[in-house]
C-alpha positions, 0 to 999 in steps of 0.5 A: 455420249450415246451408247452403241448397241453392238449387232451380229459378230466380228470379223475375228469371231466368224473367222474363228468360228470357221478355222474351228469347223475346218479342223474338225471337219478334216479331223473327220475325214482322216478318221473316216479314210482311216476306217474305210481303209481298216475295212478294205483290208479286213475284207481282202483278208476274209476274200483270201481266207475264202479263196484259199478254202475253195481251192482246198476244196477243189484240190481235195476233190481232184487230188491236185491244185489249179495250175498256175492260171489267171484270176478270171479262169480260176474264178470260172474253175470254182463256180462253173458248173458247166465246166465239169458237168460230166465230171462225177468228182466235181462236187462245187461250186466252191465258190460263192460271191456277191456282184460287187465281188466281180469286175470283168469277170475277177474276183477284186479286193476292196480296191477293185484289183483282182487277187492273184493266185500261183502254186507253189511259191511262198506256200510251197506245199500250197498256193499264193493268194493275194492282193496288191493292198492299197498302195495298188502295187504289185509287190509279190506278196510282200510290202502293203500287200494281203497274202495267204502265208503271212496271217497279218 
């Protein structure tokens, strides 16, 4: 009887060797969304602590919040200069961003939504900032999104 020399692998050994890598590659990418996700939220948490500052900053200089005003035009009231040119108490900008901070002239979150921004509301003596969070659903604060008057 002639031996038979054995090459390369079964057909069971490949498809093992396969179902193995599939496993951990999406083991991987769970992990990976999960980070990606962790640092959305930490970021939009920093963005919100920053905006609060500046809006501090501001209503200590003219002795009043912004009024209820979009993203866009809060973004112009604390980073214009030109706006107050003339104006001895402005002392900002109060505000400072990187481009990637920006879209359409708003300041995003990590999911590229622009925060949102009321007087009065939950900080009755303050101003609500937020962001939708990452379900991107306006949920007033509450729900997944980052707010200002809950320190999450």
């Amino acid at each position: 009887m002639k031996e038979s020399k054995k090459n390369g692998f079964t057909l069971i050994e490949i498809l093992v060797v396969v179902g193995i890598i599939l496993i951990l590659s999406s083991v991987g990418l769970s992990i990976a969304s999960s980070v990606t996700t962790r640092g959305k939220k930490s970021n939009s948490r920093s963005d919100i602590a920053r905006l609060e500052m500046a809006v501090q900053s501001y209503a200590n200089d003219f002795n009043a919040y912004p009024p209820n005003i979009t993203n866009a035009q809060l973004v112009n009231l604390l980073t214009n200069t030109a706006v107050f040119i003339n104006n001895p108490r402005w002392q900002g900008p109060y505000l400072q961003f990187d481009e990637n901070d920006i879209v359409g002239g708003q300041f995003v979150d990590g999911w590229k939504n622009p925060y949102q921004y009321r007087t009065g509301g939950n900080n009755s003596t303050f101003c609500d900032i937020y962001s939708f969070g990452e379900d991107e659903v306006n949920n007033n604060g509450a729900g997944d999104d980052i707010n200002n008057w809950t320190r999450q």
